[in-house]
NUMI-139767 format. One record per residue (C-alpha): residue in three letters; x, y, z. Coordinates in steps of 0.5 Angstrom, whole numbers, plus 500, padded with zeros to 3 digits. Example, Ala and Ser with C-alpha at 12.3 -4.5 7.8 and 13.67 -1.06 7.14 Angstrom:
REM residues 2
  resn   xx   yy   zz
   ALA  525  491  516
   SER  527  498  514
REM end
This chain:
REM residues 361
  resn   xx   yy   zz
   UNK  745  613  046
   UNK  739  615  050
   UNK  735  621  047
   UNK  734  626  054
   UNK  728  629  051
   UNK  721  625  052
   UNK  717  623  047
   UNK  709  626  047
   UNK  705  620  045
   UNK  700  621  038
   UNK  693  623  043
   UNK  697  628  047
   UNK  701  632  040
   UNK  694  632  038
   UNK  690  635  044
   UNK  696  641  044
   UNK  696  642  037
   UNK  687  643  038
   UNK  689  647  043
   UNK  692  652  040
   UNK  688  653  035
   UNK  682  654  039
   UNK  686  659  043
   UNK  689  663  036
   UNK  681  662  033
   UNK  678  666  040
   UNK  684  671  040
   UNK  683  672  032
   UNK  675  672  034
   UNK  677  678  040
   UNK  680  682  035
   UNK  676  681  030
   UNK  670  683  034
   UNK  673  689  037
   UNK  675  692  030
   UNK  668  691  028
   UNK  665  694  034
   UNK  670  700  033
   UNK  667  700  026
   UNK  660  701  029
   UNK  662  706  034
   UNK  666  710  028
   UNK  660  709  023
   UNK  654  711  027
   UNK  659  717  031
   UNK  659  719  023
   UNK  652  718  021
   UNK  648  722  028
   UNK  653  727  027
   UNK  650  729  019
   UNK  643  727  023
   UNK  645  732  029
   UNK  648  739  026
   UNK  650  743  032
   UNK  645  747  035
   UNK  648  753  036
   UNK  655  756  035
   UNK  662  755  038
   UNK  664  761  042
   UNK  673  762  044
   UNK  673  764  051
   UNK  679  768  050
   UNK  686  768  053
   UNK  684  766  060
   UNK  681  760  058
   UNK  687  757  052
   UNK  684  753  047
   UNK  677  753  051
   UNK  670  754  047
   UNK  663  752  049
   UNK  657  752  045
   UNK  652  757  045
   UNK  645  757  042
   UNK  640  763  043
   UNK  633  765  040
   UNK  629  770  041
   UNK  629  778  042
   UNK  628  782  048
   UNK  629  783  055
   UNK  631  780  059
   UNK  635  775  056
   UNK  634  769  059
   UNK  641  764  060
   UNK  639  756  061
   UNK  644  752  065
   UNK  643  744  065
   UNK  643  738  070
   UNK  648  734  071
   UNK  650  729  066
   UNK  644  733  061
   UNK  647  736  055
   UNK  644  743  053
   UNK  638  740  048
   UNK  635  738  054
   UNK  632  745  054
   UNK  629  743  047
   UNK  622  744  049
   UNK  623  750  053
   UNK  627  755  050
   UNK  622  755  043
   UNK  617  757  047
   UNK  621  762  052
   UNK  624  765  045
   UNK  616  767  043
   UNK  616  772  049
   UNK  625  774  050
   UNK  632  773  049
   UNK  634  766  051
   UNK  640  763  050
   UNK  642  755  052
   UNK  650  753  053
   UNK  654  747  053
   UNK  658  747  059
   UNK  665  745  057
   UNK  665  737  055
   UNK  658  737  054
   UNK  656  737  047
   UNK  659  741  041
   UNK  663  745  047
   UNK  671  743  048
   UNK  674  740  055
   UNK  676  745  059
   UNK  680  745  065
   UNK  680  741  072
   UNK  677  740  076
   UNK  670  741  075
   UNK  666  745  080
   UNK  661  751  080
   UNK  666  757  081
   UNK  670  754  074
   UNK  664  752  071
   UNK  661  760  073
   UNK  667  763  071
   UNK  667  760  064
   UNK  660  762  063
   UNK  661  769  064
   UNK  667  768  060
   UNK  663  766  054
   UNK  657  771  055
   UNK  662  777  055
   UNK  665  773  049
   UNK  659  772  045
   UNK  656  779  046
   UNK  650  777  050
   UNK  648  784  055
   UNK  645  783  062
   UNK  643  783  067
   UNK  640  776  066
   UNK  634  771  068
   UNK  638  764  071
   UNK  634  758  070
   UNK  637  752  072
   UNK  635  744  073
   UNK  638  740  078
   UNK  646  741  079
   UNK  645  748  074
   UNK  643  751  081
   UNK  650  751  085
   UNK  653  754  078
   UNK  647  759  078
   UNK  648  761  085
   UNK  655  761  085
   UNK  655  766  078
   UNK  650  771  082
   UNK  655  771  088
   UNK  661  772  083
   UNK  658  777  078
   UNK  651  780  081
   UNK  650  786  078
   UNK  650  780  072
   UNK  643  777  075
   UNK  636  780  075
   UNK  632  775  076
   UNK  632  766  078
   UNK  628  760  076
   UNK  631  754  080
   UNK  627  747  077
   UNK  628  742  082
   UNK  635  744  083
   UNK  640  741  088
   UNK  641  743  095
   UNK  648  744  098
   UNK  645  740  104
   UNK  642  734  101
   UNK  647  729  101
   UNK  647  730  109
   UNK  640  729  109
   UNK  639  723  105
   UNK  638  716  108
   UNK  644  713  111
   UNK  643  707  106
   UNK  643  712  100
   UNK  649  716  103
   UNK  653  710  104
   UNK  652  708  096
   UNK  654  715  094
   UNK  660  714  098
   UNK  662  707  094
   UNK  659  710  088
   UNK  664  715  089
   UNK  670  710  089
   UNK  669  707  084
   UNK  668  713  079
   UNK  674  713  076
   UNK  674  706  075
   UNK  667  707  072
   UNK  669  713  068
   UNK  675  709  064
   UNK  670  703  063
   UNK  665  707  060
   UNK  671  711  055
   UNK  673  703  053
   UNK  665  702  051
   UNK  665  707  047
   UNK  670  706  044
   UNK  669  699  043
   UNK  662  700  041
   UNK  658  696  046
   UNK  655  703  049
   UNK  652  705  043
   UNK  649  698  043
   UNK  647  696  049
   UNK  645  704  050
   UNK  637  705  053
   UNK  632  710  055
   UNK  628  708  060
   UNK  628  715  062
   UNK  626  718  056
   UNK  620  713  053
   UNK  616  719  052
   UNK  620  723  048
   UNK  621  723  040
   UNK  627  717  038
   UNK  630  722  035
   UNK  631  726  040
   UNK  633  720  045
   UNK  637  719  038
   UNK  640  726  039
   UNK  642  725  046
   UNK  644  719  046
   UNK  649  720  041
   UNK  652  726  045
   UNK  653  723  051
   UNK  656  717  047
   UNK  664  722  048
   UNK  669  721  052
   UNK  669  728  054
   UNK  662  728  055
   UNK  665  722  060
   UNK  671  726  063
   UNK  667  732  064
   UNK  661  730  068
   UNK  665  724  073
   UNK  670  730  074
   UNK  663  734  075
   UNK  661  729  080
   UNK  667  728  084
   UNK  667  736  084
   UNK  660  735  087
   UNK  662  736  095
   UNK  668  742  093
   UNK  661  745  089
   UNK  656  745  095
   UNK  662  748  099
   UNK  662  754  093
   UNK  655  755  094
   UNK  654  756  102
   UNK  659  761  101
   UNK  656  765  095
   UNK  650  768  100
   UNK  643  769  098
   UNK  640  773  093
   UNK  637  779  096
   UNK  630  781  094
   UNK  632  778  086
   UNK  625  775  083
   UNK  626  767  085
   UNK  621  762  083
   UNK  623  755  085
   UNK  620  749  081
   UNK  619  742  085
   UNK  618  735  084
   UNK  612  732  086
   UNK  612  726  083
   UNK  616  721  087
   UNK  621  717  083
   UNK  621  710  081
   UNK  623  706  087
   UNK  626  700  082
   UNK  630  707  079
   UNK  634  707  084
   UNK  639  703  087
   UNK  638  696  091
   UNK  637  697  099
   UNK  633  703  099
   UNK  627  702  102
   UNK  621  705  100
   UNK  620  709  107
   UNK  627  712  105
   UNK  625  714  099
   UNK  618  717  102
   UNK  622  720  107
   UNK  627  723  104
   UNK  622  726  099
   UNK  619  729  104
   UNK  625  733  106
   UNK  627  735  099
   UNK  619  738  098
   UNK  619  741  105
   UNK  624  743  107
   UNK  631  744  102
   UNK  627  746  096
   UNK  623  751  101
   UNK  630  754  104
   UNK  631  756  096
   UNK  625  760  095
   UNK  628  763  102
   UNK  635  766  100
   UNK  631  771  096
   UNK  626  776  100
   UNK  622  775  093
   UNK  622  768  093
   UNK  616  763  092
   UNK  615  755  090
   UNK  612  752  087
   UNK  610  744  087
   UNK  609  741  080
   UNK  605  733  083
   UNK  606  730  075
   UNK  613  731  075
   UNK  619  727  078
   UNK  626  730  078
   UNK  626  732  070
   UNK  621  737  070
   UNK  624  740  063
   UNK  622  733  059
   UNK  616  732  063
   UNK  612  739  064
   UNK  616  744  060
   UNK  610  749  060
   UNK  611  750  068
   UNK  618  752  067
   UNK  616  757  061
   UNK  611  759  066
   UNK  615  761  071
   UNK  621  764  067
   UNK  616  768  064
   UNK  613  770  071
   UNK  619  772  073
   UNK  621  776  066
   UNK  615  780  068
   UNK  618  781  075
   UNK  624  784  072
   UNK  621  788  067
   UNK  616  791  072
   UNK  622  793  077
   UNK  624  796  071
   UNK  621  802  068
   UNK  619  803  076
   UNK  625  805  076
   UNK  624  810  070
REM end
């Protein structure tokens, strides 16, 4: 009888029987390094968090915000109390060397808005009207008395705007540092516009491969700080560990898609009446190698005009007591690169709002 199966000659058993084995070893090899690099993200994780104890203390936003808590962290005494919002992405340590300073002469408290830091999540989606009702929450939780000087760097001015549109009596006076403008995306070259718009799509794509990174320990170990090479390293140190969170990842990709919703909140919050208002601008243009290829160093020329001449001076207009002021050795991170300006500015405007004050006496 003839056998139906065909036999395998010698050379090819042996080239599949080496085969597998290399593909079980590589997949072995996988796993294995998976394993170790959760291992890493795990052990680091647990190492920065005895290096970085929480600055400040958690705050329970009560029944309209189930399960909701946000770091609060102040320092100082006096009046006015000075409240600090942060940029997008930018956890509340970034005021580190503003706020010691601001302590010395007022009141001042940082926060850490919901998915920053040592703040829990908070619910969807993310835009400056949530955000504001969030921080009114956490100021009347915490115990905190106004009427408050805001000061916001970068997307914190659509939070601040909106919270003085929804609680003004809460607002005395305002510092933006080189604060977003509801416009700016409109003004911006149509090459950048076009990037935003692709970037856009991609986020949640992004979102999911940076929550897979930091997981698996590759974004702790590829992580760099290019932006902040003048800085001490342990405080890239404590910055890094902090926006190495899946939260921190979902709270601000949820922040970004909110951006257009957050812009429309702020065109319909109104001006700021005759409050004290002290706009800080970048003068410094950002790197072109920063940025995105495609742009052009003309676009970035001319968009840069138009940040310093025209958007950032229409938010000095939206108080009667409005007034900017450029800071030409600073790009957009004025809190990092020229903190003394800031504290400045806030200072001048406590001034203001205490003078305002006991004329009322």
């Amino acid at each position: 009888m003839v056998s139906a199966s065909v036999a395998v000659p010698p050379k090819k058993r042996w080239f599949w029987r080496w085969t597998k084995r290399i593909l079980i070893g590589a997949v072995l090899l996988v796993i294995a390094a998976a394993l170790c690099g959760i291992a890493y993200q795990a052990i680091g994780n647990w190492h920065d968090a005895r290096r970085f104890p929480q600055e400040g203390r958690s705050v329970a936003l009560g029944s309209d915000f189930p399960g909701v808590s946000l770091n609060l962290n102040c320092s100082g005494a006096g009046s006015p109390s000075v409240i600090l919002d942060s940029g997008l992405g930018v956890p509340a340590v970034g005021w580190d060397f503003v706020q010691p300073e601001v302590a010395k002469f007022t009141r001042v408290c940082s926060y850490d808005r919901a998915g920053y830091s040592w703040s829990t999540a908070g619910p969807m989606p993310r835009t400056s009207s949530e955000i504001a009702r969030e921080l009114h929450a956490l100021l009347t939780a915490s115990g905190e008395k106004g009427p408050y000087v805001l000061v916001a760097h970068s997307f914190g001015g659509f939070n601040v705007r909106v919270y003085t549109g929804k609680y003004p009596a809460d607002v005395a006076g305002l510092v933006f540092v080189d604060t977003s403008h509801e416009d700016q995306i409109q003004r911006m070259p149509p090459t950048l516009q076009q990037m935003m718009k692709n970037a856009e799509k991609d986020l949640e794509t992004q979102k999911k491969l940076a929550r897979l990174f930091i997981f698996l320990g590759i974004a702790r170990l590829t992580a760099n700080d290019e932006g902040m090479t003048k800085m001490s390293k342990q405080f890239r140190d404590e910055v890094k560990y902090l926006q190495l969170e899946a939260k921190f990842v979902d709270a601000s990709v949820a922040e970004m898609q909110s951006f257009p919703e957050s812009a429309e909140e702020v065109r319909a919050s109104g001006n700021l009446g005759d409050r004290p208002l002290v706009v800080l601008t970048a003068g410094k243009q950002a790197d072109l190698k920063d940025l995105p290829k495609g742009v052009s160093q003309q676009e970035l020329d001319e968009f840069g005009k138009t940040w310093r001449e025209d958007l950032q001076v229409r938010l000095a207009h939206l108080s009667t007591r409005g007034k900017q002021i450029v800071v030409p050795d600073s790009t957009h991170m004025i809190p990092l690169e020229r903190p003394d300006t800031v504290v400045a500015a806030v200072r001048e405007v406590c001034d203001e709002v205490r003078s305002q004050a006991a004329a009322k006496l």
